[in-house]
C-alpha positions in Angstrom: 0.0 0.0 0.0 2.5 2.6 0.8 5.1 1.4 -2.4 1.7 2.2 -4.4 1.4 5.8 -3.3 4.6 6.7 -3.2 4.6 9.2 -6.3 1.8 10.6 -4.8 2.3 11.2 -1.0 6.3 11.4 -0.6 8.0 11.4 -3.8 7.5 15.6 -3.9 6.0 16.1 0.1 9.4 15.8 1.9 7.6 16.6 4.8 5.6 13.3 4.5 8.3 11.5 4.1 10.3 13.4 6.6 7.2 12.4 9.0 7.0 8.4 7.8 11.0 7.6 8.5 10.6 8.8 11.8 7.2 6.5 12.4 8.9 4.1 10.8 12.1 4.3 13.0 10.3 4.7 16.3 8.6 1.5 15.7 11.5 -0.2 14.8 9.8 -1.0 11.1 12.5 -2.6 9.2 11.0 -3.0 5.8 13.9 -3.3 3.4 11.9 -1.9 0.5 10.3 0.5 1.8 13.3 1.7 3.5 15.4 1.5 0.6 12.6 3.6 -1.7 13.4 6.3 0.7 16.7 6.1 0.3 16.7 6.5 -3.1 14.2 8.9 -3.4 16.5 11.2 -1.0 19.6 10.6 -3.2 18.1 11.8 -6.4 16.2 14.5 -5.3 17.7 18.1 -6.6 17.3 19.8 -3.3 16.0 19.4 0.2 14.4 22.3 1.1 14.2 22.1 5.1 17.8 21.8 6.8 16.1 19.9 9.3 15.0 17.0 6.8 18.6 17.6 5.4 20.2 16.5 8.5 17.6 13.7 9.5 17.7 12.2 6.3 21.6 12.1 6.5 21.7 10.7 10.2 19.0 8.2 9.4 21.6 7.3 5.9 24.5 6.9 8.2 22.9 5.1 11.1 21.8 2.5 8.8 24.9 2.2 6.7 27.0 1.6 10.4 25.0 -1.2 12.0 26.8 -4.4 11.1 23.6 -6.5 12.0 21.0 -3.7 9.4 20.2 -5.2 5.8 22.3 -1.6 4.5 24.9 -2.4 6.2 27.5 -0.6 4.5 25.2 -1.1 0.9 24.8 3.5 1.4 27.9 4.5 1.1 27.0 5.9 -2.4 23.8 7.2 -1.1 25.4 9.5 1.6 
């Protein structure tokens, strides 16, 4: 449900997606797809317009990329 309305709800509304990372990390939801869509929606966007996503987004990137026992485990070094 939430891969189908990605285009819709967070591919353009960083806030959305700003706002489902963090629901998604405070649950401890460890979706590899979905996590990974975000990922790469992040990494090709032209700009980040909120400094506050900016640095979420790139905490979030390195926490994931650290943990030896995460699925990204060092997999985001060329999305950071």
């Amino acid at each position: 449900m939430i891969l189908e309305k990605w285009d819709d709800e967070a591919e353009y509304h960083q806030r959305n997606m700003f706002k489902l990372m963090q629901e998604m990390e405070n649950l401890e939801f460890m979706d590899s797809d979905i996590w990974q869509k975000c990922f790469d929606t992040i990494t090709h966007k032209k700009r980040i317009n909120n400094l506050a996503f900016l640095d979420y987004f790139n905490q979030v990137l390195k926490k994931f990329n650290s943990d030896p026992k995460g699925a990204f485990f060092k997999k985001l070094d060329g999305h950071i």
